[in-house]
N, C-alpha and C positions, 0 to 999 in steps of 0.2 A: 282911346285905350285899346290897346288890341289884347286879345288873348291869344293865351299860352296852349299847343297844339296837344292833346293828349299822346305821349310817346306808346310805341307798339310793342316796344322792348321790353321784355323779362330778364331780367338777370339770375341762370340757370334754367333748370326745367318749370314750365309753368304746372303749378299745381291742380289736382281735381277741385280740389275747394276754391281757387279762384275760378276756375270753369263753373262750379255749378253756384256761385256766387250773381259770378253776371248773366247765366239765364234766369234766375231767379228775380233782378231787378225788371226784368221783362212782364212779369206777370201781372202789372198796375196798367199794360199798355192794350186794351182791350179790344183792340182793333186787327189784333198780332194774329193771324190762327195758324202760320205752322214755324219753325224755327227749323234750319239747319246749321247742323254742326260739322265742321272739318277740326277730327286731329289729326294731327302728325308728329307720330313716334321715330324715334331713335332704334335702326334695326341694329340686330349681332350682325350684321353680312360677312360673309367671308370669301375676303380677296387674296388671291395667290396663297390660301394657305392660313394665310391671318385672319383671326376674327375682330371685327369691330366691338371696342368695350364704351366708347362715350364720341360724340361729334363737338369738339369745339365750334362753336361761332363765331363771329366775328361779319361787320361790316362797316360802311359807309353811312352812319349814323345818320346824318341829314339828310343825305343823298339818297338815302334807303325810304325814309322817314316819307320824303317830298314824295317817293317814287307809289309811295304805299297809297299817301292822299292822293293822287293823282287816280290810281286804279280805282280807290273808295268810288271816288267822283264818277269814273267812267261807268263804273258798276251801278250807282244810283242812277246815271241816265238812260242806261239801257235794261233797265231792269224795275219793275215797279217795288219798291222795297220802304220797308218801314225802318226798320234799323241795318246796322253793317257794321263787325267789330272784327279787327284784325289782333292776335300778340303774338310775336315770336319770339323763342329764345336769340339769348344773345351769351356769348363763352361755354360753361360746359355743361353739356347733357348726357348723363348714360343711358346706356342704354335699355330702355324698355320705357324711358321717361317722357312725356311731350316737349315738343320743340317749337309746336305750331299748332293755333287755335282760332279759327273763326267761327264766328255767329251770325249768320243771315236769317233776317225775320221781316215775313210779309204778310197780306193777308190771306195767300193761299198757298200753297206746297208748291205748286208745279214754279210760281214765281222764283220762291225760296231755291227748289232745287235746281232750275238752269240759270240762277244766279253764282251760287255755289261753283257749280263747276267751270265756270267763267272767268270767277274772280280768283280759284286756284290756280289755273291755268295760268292767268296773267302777275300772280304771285312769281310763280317759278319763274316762266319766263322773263321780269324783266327789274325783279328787286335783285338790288346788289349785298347779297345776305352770300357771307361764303362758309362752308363748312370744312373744315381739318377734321378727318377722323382719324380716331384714335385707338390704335391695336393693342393686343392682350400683348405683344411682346414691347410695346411702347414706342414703337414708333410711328410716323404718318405719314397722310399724304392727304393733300385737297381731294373734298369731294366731290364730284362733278356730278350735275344735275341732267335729268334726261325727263323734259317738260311733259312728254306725253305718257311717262309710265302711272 
């Protein structure tokens, strides 16, 4: 029997209550002593003039999905970690809303935190997750990603 891969995908903005939901299943795992969090919000930016009001998403569902286990993977072997949760949005999020959420939990901070920054880093750079932003005057254009900001 094989089982079924839990998806990373939210459909619209991920809510506070699902975030503090799943740190909260955490708290049975008594071996856990620090948790980091990455959000990632939806800015107003404004380009030539236009303000940004929501970022469609859209991707390569599987292709995304494989690329995300794959990082999970890389991340648990270079990193001593107890747990590791990815969700992104996926279609529309306005803006001020989250798009992006992970949970790294080890048994000391310093693990947790140059995990974190590893695992974001290889997020951007190499999941096929594309954003359309979306202007106050209604038009768009792809958003393009810049890995190191």
């Amino acid at each position: 029997m094989t089982t079924k891969k839990k998806t990373v995908f939210i459909d619209g903005p991920i809510s506070t209550h699902f975030i503090a939901q799943t740190i909260a299943k955490h708290q049975t795992k008594t071996t856990i002593g620090a948790h980091q969090v990455f959000l990632g919000q939806v800015r107003a930016d404004t380009i030539k003039g236009k303000t940004v009001k929501a970022i469609d998403y859209s991707a390569y569902i599987e292709m995304a999905q494989q690329e995300l286990e794959a990082i999970k993977e890389k991340t648990f072997q270079k990193h001593n970690l107890t747990c590791l949760h990815i969700y992104h949005s996926i279609n529309l999020v306005p803006v001020g809303q989250l798009c992006l959420f992970v949970l790294v939990s080890s048994s000391h901070r310093k693990q947790a935190t140059q995990a974190l920054k590893f695992l974001i880093e290889e997020i951007k750079k190499k999941t096929p997750v594309f954003g359309k932003e979306i202007f106050d005057d209604h038009s768009h254009q792809w958003k393009t990603n810049n890995p190191t900001k």
